[in-house]
C-alpha positions as CSV (number, residue, x, y, z in Angstrom):
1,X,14.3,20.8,-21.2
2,X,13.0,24.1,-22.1
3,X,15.7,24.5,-25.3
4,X,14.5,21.1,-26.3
5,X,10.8,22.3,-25.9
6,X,11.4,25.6,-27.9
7,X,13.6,23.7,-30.9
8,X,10.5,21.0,-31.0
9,X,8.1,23.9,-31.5
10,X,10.3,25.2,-33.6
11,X,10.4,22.6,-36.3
12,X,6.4,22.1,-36.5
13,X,5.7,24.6,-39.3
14,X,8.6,23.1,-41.4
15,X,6.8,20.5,-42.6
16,X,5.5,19.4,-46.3
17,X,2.4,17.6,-47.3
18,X,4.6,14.5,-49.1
19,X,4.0,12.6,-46.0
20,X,0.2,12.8,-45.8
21,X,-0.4,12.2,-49.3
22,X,-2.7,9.8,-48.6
23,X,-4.7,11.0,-45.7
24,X,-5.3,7.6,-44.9
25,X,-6.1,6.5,-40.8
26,X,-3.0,4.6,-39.8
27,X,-2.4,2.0,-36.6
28,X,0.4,1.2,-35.3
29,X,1.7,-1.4,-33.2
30,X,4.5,-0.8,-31.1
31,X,7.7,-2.1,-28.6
32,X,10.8,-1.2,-27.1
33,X,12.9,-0.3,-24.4
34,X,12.6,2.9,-21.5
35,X,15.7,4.6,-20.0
36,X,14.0,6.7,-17.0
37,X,15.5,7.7,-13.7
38,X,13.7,9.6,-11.0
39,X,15.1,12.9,-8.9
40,X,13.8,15.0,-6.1
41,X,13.1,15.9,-2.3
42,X,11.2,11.9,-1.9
43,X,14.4,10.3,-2.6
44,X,17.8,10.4,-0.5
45,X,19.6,7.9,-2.0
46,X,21.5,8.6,-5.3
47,X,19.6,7.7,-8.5
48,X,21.0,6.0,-11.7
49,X,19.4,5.3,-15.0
50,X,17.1,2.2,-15.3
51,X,16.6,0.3,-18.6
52,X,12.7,-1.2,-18.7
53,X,10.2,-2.0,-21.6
54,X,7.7,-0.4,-23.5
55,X,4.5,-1.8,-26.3
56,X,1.4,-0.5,-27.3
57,X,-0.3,1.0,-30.0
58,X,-0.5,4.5,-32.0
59,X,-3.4,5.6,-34.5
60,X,-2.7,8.5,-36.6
61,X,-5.2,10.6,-37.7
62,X,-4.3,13.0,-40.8
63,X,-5.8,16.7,-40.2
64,X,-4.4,18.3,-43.5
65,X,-1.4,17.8,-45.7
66,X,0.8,19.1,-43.4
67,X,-0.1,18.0,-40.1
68,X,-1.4,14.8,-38.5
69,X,-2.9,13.7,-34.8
70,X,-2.2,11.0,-32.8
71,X,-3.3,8.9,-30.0
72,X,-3.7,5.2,-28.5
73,X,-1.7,3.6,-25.4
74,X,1.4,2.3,-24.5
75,X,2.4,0.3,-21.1
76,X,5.8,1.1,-20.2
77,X,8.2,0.1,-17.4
78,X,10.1,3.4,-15.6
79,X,11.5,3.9,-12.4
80,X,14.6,4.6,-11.1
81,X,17.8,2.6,-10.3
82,X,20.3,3.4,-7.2
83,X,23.9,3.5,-6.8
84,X,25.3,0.2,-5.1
85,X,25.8,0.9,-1.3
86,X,29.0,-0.7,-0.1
87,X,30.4,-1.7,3.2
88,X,33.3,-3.5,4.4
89,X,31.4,-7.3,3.3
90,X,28.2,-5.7,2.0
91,X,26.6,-4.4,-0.6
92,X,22.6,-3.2,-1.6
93,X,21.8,-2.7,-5.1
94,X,18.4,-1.3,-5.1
95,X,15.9,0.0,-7.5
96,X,12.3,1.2,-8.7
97,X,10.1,-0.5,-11.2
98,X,7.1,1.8,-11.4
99,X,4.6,1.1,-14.7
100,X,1.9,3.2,-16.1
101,X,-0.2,2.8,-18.5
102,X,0.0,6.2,-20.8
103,X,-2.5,7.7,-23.1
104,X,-1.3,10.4,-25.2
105,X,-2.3,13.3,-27.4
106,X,0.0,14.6,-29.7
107,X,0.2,16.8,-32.8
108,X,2.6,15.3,-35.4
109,X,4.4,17.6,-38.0
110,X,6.8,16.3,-40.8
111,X,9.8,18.1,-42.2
112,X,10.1,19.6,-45.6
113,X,12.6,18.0,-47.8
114,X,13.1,15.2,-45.3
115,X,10.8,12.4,-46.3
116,X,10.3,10.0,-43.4
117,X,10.9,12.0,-41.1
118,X,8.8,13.8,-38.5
119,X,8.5,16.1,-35.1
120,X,5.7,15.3,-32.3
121,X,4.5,16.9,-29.0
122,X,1.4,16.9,-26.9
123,X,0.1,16.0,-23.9
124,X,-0.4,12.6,-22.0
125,X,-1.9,11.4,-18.8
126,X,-0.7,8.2,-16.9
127,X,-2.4,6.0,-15.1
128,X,-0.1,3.6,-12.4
129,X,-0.5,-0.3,-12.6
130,X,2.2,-1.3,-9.8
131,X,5.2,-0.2,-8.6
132,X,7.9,-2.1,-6.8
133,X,10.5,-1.7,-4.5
134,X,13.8,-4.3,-5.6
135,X,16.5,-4.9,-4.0
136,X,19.7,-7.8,-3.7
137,X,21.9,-7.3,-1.3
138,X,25.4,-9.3,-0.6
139,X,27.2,-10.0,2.0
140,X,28.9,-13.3,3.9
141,X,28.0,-15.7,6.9
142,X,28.5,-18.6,8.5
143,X,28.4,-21.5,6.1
144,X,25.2,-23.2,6.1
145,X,25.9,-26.6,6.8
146,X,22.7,-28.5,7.2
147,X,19.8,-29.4,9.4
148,X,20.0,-26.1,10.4
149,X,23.4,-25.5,12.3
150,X,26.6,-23.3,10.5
151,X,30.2,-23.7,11.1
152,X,31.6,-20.8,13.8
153,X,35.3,-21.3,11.3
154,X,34.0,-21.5,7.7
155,X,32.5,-18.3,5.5
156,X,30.5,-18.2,2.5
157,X,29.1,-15.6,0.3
158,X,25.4,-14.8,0.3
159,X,22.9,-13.5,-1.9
160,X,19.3,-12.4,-0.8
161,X,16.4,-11.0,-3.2
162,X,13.9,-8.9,-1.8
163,X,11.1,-7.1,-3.2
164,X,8.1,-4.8,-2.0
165,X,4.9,-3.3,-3.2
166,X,5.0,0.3,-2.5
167,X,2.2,1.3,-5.5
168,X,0.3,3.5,-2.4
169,X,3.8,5.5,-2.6
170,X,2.8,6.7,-6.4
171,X,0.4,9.6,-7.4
172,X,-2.8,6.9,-9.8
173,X,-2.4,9.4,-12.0
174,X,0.6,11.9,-13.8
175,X,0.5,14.0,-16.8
176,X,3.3,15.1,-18.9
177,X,4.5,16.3,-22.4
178,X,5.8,14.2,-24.5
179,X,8.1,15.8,-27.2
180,X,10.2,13.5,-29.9
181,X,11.1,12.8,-33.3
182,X,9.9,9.7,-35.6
183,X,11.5,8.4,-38.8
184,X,9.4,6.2,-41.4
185,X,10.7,3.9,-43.6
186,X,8.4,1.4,-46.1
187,X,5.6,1.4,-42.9
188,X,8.3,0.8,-40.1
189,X,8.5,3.6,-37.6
190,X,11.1,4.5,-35.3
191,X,10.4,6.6,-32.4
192,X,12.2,8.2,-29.8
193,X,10.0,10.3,-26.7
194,X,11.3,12.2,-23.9
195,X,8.2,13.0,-21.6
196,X,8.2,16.1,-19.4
197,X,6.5,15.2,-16.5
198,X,4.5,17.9,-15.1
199,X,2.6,15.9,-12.4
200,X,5.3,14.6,-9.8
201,X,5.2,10.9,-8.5
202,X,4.5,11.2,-4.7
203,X,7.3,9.2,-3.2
204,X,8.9,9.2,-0.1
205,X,12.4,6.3,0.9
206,X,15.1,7.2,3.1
207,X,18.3,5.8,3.3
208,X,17.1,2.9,5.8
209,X,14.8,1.4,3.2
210,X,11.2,2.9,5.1
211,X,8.7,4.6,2.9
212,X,7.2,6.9,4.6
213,X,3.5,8.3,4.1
214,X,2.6,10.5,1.4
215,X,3.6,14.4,1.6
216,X,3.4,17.2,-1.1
217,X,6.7,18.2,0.7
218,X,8.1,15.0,-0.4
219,X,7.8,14.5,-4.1
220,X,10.0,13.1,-7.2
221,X,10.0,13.2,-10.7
222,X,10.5,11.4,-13.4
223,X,12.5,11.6,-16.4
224,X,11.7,8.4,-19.1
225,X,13.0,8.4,-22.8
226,X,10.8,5.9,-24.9
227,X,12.9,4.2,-27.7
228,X,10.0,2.2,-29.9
229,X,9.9,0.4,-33.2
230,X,6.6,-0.3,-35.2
231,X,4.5,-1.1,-38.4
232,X,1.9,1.4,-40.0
233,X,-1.2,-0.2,-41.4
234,X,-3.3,2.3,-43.3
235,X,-7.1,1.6,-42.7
């Protein structure tokens, strides 16, 4: 992560004033999809990457010819997914659907000779609306057969569905640094944003599904890529 800051830091003085011609205010309205997952001391089961959602909106505000500032709001769904645990006739698939609410602030810097296209990075705070603990586990019984009695000879296969609120597990607020690139093409913008986070989510599971209460000892971070796609209106 530290390359990737350095390279992105990098790139802002290549820029070229073809982009801010204008120097117009610009909003921009925005969805699409999250990969995060989530690592640290909090968490003892291993974590996968989860696919969630994302929308909001940017404004742009142009400083100069070269550079530009931006800010607004975006919801987006992170987390973390976990690798199935397996038995003999079991399995839990289980997973993490945190969602903050992030406001950013972010200096925006486009490339010479590359119209279009453009290098951001700032700073951004995030402020938790829920976060829920999923999980559907498999296994077999007794065939159900009615009125309340099973069979003691037949087997069936059975799905349960349970889920959790475990939003006291999660720091209200995290900061990070956001760091991406963004292409524009006739108003549409395309944006992908890793975010740094610098503020750890406080969260504590061990491998018997009990969350535990809230330790600086026991911490996790995560790691969510925004892919977005939106429309520039100039004001």
């Amino acid at each position: 992560m530290k390359k990737i800051f350095s390279f992105l830091m990098m790139l802002l003085p290549l820029t070229a004033s073809a982009q801010n011609e204008s120097r117009r205010v610009s909003l921009e309205p925005r969805v699409g999809m999250t990969i995060a997952k989530m690592s640290g001391s909090a968490l003892n089961l291993s974590e996968t990457w989860k696919a969630g959602c994302t929308g909001g909106v940017e404004v742009e505000i142009p400083l100069s010819d070269y550079y530009s500032l931006t800010t607004g709001a975006d919801i987006s769904n992170i987390g973390t997914g976990f690798k199935e645990q397996k038995e003999t006739h079991a399995s839990v698939k289980e997973k993490l659907l945190v969602t903050y609410v992030t406001v950013p602030l972010q200096l925006r810097a486009y490339f010479k000779g590359l119209r279009g296209l453009s290098a951001h990075l700032g700073l951004q705070a995030g402020f938790l609306v829920n976060a829920k603990d999923k999980a559907t586990v498999k296994s077999i019984r007794t065939m159900n057969l009615g009125d309340g009695t099973s069979s003691m000879y037949l087997w069936e296969n059975y799905t349960e569905k349970k889920s959790e609120k475990v939003s006291d597990k999660f720091r209200n607020v995290v900061a990070g640094i956001p760091m991406g690139l963004s292409y524009e093409y006739h108003h549409v913008m395309i944006d992908a944003t890793y975010t740094l986070e610098v503020l750890r989510q406080a969260v504590s599971l061990d491998t018997s599904n009990n969350w535990t209460s809230f330790s600086e000892d026991q911490t996790a971070r995560n790691y969510p890529i925004c892919i977005t796609i939106g429309y520039k209106f100039r004001l």
